[in-house]
N, C-alpha and C positions, 0 to 999 in steps of 0.2 A: 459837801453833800453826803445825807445817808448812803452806804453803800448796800444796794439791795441783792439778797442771794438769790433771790429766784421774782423773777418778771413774769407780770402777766401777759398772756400771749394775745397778739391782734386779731388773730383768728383763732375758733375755735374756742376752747375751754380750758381752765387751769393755767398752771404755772410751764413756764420754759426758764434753763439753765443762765443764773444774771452773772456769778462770779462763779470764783474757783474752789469757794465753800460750799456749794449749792451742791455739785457735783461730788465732793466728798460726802454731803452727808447721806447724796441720793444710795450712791455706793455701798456704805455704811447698812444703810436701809435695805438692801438689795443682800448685800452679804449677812445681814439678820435674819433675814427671811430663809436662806437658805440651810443656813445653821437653825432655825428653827424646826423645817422639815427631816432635815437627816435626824434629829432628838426623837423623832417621833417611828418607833417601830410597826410599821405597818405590817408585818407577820402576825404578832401581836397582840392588836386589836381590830376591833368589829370595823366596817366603815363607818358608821354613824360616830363610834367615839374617837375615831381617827380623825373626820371631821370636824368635831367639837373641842379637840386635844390642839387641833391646826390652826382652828380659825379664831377662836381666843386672844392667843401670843400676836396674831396677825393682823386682828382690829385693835389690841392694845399699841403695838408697834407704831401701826398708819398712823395710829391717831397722835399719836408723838410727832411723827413725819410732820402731819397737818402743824399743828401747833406751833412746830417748828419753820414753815413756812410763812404761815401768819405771821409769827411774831419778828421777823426780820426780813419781810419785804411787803410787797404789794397784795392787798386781799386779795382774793378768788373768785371771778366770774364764773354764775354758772349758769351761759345762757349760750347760744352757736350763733353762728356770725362773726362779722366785722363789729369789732367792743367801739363804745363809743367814746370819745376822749374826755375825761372831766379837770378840773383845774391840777389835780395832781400827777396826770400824767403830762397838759402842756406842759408844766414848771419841770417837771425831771427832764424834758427831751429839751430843754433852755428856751422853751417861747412865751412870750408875755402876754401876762394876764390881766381886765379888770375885776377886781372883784371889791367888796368890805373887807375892811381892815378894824381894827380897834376903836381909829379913830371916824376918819371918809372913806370914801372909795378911794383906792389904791393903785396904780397901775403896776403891776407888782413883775419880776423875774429874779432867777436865780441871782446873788451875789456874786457866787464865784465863778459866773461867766461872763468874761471880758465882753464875747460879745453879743451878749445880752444886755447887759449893761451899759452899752454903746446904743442899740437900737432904743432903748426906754428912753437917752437922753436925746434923742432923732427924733422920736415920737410928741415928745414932750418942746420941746424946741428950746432944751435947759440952756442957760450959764452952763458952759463945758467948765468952768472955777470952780461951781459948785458942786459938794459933794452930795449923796443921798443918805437919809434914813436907813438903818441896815436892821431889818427885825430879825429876830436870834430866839431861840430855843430856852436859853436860860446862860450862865452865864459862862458853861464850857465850851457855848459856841466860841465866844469869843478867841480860843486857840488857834481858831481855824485862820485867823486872819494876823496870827501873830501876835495878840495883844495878850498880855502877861499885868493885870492892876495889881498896884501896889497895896499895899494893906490900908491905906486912907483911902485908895479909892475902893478897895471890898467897901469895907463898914458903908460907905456912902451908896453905892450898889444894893449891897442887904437890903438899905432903907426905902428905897424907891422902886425895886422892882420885886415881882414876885417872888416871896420866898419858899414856896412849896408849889415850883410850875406842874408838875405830872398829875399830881393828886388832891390839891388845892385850891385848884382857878377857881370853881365855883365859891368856895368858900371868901376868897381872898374880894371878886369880885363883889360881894354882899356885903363885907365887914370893912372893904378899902377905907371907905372914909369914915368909918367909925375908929378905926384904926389908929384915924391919923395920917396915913400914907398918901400921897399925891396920887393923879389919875394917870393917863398915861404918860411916860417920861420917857423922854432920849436925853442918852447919857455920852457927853464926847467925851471918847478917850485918844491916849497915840497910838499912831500907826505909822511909826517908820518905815516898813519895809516899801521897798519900790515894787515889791512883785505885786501888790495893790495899789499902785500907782491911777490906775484907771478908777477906782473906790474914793482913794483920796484927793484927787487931782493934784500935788501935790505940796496940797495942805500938811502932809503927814498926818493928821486926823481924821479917826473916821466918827460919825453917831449912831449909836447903837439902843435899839430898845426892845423890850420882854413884854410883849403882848398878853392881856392877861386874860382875854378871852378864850376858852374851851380848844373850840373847834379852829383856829388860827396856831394858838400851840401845836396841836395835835399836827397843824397841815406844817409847821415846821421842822416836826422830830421827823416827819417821813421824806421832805426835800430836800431840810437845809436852809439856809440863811436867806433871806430873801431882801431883795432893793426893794423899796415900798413907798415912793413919790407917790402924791396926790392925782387923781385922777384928771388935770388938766393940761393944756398946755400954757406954759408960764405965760403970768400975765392975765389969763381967767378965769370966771371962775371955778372952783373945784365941783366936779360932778357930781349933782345930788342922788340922780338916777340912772340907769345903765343907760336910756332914750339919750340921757346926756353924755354919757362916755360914750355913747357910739359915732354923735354928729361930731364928738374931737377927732375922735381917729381912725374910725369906721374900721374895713375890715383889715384895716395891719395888726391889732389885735389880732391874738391866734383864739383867746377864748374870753367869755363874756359871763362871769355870775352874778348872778341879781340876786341882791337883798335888800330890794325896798327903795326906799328915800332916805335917805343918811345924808343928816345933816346935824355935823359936830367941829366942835371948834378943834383946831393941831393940838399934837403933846405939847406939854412942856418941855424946854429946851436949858440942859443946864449945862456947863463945862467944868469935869472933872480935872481936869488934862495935868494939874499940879497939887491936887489931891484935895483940891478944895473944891466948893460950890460955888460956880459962879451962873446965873441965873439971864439967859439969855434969850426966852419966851417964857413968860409966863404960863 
């Protein structure tokens, strides 16, 4: 999971301290500023160009500050109160979500909590044999879980999932099938490791796919890898409407987002696992 340097607070306004860089660079910021007022001799000059001379360095600095919290943690409320939870705060605190996926509605939670991971398949009433769909960021999520593809299965990767996830979805999604490229695809690879034992049940494989939709990327770079089963529980059918995720599992659900009626057939399912394609949903 992304690691966030500075957290939005539950109460109140702005940011509070998430790790041990957040505090470095609050510090940093703080010893700028001070170093900026001693530069400035107040014998001098007038007060007005004291203040002009001050406040300058001090709005350019913040706004670095700013920037820099934006761009490596959670945006900025700016409203007082109790903030209200949206899907990217349940998924960071590990509780599970329905929401749209790529393909149907999704009952989606973190990957890399065991037991989250654990309640989705409680929820769901899964085969504890079977593994789940793991959607990924792009294809350095894949570290996270230990997987290392070999160079047959890059090339076959390249081919099937997005190749420019940051700055390209839009494009990618427009030109997919003019392209050539498949729609959405999960790709099995290995996963030996035991420490994802719970992932793999111990298949040693897990499936993994690159969502090639916008706003699903975007909510990946900021949580992290997410389990993304079908919004039913096994056995019927998958939920077209949230009216329908609710009568499955009502309020164990920690958060509910609605987008419409989605009604779309699974990815495609192929297995890379010896570097070839082998094609196990169409």
């Amino acid at each position: 999971m992304k690691k966030i340097w500075f957290k939005r607070k539950l109460y109140g306004f702005g940011w509070t301290f998430g790790t041990w860089e957040s505090v470095v660079v609050t510090l940093v910021y703080v010893v700028a500023l001070v170093w900026i007022f001693r530069k400035i001799d107040l014998n001098s000059h007038s007060g007005s160009d004291t203040l002009i001379g001050f406040a300058m360095p001090v709005l350019v600095l913040s706004a670095v500050f700013v920037v820099i919290a934006w761009l490596t943690g959670e945006r900025p409320r700016w409203q007082w109160g109790k903030r209200i939870e949206d899907t990217e705060d349940v998924l960071l605190r590990g509780g599970v979500v329905v929401m749209p996926t790529d393909t149907t509605y999704g009952i989606v939670g973190s990957a890399l909590s065991e037991r989250t991971v654990n309640e989705i398949y409680r929820l769901r009433k899964r085969d504890l044999g079977k593994p789940f769909i793991i959607l990924v960021a792009g294809r350095n999520d894949l570290k996270k879980f230990g997987v290392k593809p070999t160079e047959a299965q890059e090339k076959i990767l390249r081919k099937v999932w997005p190749v420019c996830v940051r700055t390209c979805l839009r494009v990618y999604s427009r030109r997919q099938a003019r392209a050539g490229r498949p729609g959405p695809t999960s790709v099995i690879l290995p996963c030996p490791h035991d420490k994802f034992a719970y992932l793999h049940r111990g298949k040693k494989t897990l499936g993994f796919r690159v969502p090639a939709k916008p706003e699903i990327s975007r909510l990946l770079r900021q949580v992290g890898p997410l389990v993304a089963p079908s919004a039913n529980p096994q056995g019927l059918p998958v939920a077209k409407t949230i009216s329908e995720a609710r009568a499955y599992f009502g309020h164990h659900v920690d958060f509910y987002q609605d987008g419409g009626t989605i009604s779309a057939p699974p990815s495609k399912l192929i297995d890379i696992t010896d570097g070839t394609e082998k094609i196990l949903r169409p």
